[in-house]
C-alpha positions as CSV (number, residue, x, y, z in Angstrom):
1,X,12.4,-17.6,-141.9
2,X,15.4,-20.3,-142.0
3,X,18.7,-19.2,-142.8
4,X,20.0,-19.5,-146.2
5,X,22.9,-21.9,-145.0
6,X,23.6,-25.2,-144.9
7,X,24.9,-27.0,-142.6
8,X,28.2,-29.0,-142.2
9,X,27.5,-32.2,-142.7
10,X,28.0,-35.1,-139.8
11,X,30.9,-36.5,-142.6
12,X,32.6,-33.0,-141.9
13,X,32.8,-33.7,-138.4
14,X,33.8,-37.8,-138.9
15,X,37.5,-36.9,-139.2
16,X,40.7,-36.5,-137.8
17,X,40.9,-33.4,-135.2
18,X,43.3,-31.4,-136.1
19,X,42.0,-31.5,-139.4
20,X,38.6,-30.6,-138.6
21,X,39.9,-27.8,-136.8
22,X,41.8,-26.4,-139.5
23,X,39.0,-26.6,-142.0
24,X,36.6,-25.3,-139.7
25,X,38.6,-21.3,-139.9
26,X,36.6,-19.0,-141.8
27,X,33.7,-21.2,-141.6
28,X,30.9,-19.0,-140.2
29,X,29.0,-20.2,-136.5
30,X,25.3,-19.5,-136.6
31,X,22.7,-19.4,-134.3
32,X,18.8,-18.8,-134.3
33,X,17.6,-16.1,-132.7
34,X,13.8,-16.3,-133.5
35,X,12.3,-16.9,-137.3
36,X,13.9,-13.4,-138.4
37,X,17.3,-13.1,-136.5
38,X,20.6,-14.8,-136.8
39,X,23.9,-14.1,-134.7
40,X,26.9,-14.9,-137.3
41,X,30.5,-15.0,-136.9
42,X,33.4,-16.1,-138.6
43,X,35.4,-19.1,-137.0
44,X,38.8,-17.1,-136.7
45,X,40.9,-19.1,-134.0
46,X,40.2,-23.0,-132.9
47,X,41.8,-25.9,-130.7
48,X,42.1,-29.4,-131.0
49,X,41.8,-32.1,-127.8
50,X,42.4,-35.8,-128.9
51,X,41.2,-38.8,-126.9
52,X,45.2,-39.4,-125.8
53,X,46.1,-36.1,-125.0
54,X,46.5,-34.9,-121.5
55,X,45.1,-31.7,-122.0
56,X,41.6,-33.5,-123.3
57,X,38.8,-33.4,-120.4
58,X,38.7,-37.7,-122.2
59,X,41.9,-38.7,-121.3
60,X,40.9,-41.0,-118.2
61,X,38.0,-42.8,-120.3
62,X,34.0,-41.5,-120.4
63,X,32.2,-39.6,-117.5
64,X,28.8,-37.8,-117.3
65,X,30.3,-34.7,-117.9
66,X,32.5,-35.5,-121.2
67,X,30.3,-37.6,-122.4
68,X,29.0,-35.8,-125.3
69,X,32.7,-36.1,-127.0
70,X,31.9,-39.8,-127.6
71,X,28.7,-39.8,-129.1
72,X,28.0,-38.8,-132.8
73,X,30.5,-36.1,-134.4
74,X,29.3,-32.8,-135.6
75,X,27.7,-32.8,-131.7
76,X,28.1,-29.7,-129.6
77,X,29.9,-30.1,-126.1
78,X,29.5,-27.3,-123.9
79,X,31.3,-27.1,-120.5
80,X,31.3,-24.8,-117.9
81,X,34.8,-23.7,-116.0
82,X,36.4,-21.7,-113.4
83,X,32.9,-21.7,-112.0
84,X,32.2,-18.6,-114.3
85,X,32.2,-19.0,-118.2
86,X,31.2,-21.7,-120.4
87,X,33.4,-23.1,-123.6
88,X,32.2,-24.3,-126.9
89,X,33.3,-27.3,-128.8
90,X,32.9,-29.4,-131.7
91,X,32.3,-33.0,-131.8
92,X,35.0,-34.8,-134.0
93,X,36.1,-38.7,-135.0
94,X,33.7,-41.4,-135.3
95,X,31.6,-42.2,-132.2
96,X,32.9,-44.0,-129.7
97,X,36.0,-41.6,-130.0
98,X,36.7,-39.4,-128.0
99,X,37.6,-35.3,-129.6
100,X,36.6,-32.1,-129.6
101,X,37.5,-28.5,-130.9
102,X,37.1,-25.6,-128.8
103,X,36.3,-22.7,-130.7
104,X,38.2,-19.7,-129.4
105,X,37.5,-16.5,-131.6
106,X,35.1,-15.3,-134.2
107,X,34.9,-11.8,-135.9
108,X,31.2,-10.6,-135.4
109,X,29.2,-10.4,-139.1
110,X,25.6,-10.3,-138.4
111,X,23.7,-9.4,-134.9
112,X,25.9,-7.1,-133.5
113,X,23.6,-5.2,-131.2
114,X,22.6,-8.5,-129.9
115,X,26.0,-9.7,-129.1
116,X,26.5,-6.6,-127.3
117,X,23.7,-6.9,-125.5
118,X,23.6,-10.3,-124.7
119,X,28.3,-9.4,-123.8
120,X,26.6,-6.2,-121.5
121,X,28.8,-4.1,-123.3
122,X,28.0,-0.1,-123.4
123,X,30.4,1.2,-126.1
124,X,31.0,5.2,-127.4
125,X,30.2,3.8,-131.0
126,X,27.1,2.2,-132.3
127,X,27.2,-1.3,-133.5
128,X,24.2,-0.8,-135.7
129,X,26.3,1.7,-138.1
130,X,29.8,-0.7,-138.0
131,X,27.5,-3.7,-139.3
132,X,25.3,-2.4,-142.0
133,X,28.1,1.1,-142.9
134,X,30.8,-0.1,-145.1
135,X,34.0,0.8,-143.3
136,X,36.6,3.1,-145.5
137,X,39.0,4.6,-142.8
138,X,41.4,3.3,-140.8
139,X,40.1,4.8,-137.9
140,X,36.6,3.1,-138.2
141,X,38.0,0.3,-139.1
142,X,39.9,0.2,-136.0
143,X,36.8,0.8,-134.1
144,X,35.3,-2.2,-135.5
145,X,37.9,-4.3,-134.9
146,X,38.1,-3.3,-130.8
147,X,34.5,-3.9,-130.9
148,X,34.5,-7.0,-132.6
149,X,37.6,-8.4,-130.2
150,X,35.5,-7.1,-127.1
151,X,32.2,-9.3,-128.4
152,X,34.1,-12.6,-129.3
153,X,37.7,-12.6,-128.9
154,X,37.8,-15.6,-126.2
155,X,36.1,-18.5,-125.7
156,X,33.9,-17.6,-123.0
157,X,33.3,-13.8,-124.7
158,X,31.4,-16.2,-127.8
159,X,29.6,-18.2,-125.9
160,X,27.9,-15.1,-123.8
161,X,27.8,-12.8,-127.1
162,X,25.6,-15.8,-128.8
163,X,23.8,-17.2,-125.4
164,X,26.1,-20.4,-125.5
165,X,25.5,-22.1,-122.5
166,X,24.5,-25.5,-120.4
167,X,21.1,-26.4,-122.7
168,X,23.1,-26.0,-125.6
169,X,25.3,-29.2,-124.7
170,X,24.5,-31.9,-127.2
171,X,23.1,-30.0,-129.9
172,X,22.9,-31.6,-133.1
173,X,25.2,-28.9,-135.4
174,X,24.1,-30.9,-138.6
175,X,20.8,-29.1,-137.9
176,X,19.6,-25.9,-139.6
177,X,18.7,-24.7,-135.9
178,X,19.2,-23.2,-133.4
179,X,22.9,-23.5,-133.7
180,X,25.3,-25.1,-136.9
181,X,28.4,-24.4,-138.7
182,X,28.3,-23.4,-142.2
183,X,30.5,-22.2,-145.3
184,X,29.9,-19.2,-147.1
185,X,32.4,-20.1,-149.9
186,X,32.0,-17.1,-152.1
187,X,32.5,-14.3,-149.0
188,X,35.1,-16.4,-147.2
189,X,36.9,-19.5,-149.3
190,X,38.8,-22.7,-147.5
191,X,41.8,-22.0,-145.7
192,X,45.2,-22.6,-147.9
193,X,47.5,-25.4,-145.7
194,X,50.1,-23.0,-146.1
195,X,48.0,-19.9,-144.7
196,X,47.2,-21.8,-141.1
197,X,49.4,-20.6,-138.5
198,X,49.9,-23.8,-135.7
199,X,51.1,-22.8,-132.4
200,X,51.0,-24.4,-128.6
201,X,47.4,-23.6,-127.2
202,X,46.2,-21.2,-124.4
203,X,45.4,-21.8,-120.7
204,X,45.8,-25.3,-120.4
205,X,48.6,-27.1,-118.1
206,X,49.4,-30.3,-119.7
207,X,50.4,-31.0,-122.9
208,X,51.1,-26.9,-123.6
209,X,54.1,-27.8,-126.1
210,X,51.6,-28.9,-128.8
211,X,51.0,-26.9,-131.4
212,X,47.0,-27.5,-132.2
213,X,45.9,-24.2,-131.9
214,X,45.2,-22.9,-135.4
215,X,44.3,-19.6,-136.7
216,X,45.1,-17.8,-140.0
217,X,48.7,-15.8,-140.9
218,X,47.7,-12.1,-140.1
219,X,44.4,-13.0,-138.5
220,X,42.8,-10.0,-136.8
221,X,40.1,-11.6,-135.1
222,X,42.1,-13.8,-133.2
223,X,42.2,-13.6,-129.0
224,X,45.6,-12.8,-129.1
């Protein structure tokens, strides 16, 4: 069975960074289990690394490692850091230039149990009821939301929740599997301009003063 999205298309990807990382919130991350299971999260918080910025592992020109960010956009480049946990990015620009957006958060929609498993989480609530149980009180719903912070509230939290790791590097996202980006317009619409919230981004030790990380005004799903 294939899922019943479609893929962001490799012109989606051929743009400015920033841009692409604005339109990519509330787009939904998906990734192929096996024929009859999908993992699916909603972008909630992204980055964006140009070719000229410090902070960009591209800065001092192409290497093994970062080369990924200068082939076709709509790629996947996957890195591993403090010899631990692995990020996730996006391919962006036309080839031959070099950018990326690191996807930092998603809120969990389908595959819970999975994510947990695959995070090695052991929680008092089950994650079977929170995904397929509407949630009506504001206790539940706070539940859910600790859960869904614990599973993919950080970088390296998604990329363990969906099995993001080394072999993913270079995957084609235009694809319809294992792994793409795709909009469910009628469950989550485009982001407003004027609903994106720019602020400096996390971790990093050059460049901090810029403001390309971008999530949405009152965004729960965010890291922090």
């Amino acid at each position: 069975m294939t899922s019943p999205l479609t893929p962001l298309s490799r012109e989606f990807y051929k743009r400015e960074t920033r841009l692409v990382a604005q339109e990519l919130l509330n787009c939904l991350l998906v990734k192929c289990e096996s024929e009859d299971e999908f993992l699916v999260g909603r972008i909630t918080e992204t980055e964006a690394y140009l070719h000229d910025d410090p902070a960009c592992h591209a800065f001092r020109g192409k290497t093994p490692r970062n080369a990924p960010m200068f082939g076709e956009p709509g790629t996947a480049y996957v890195y591993f850091t403090y010899g631990m946990h692995y990020c996730f990015n996006v391919v962006t620009e036309p080839e031959g230039i070099a950018g990326a957006v690191l996807i930092r958060a998603l809120e969990p929609l389908v595959g819970w149990e999975r994510m947990a498993q695959n995070r090695r989480l052991i929680e008092e609530i089950s994650v079977s009821v929170i995904e397929t149980e509407p949630v009506n009180e504001i206790k539940e719903e706070k539940k859910r939301l600790r859960l869904g912070k614990f599973l993919l509230g950080g970088p390296a939290k998604l990329c363990q929740a969906f099995g993001i790791e080394r072999d993913t590097n270079g995957t084609d996202l235009t694809q319809s599997e294992p792994l793409f980006i795709a909009r469910d317009l009628e469950r989550f619409p485009c982001s407003l301009r004027e609903d994106i919230l720019a602020t400096p981004r996390i971790g990093i030790s050059k460049a901090q003063d810029r403001p390309w990380r971008y999530t949405l005004r009152g965004e729960k799903y965010a890291s922090r």
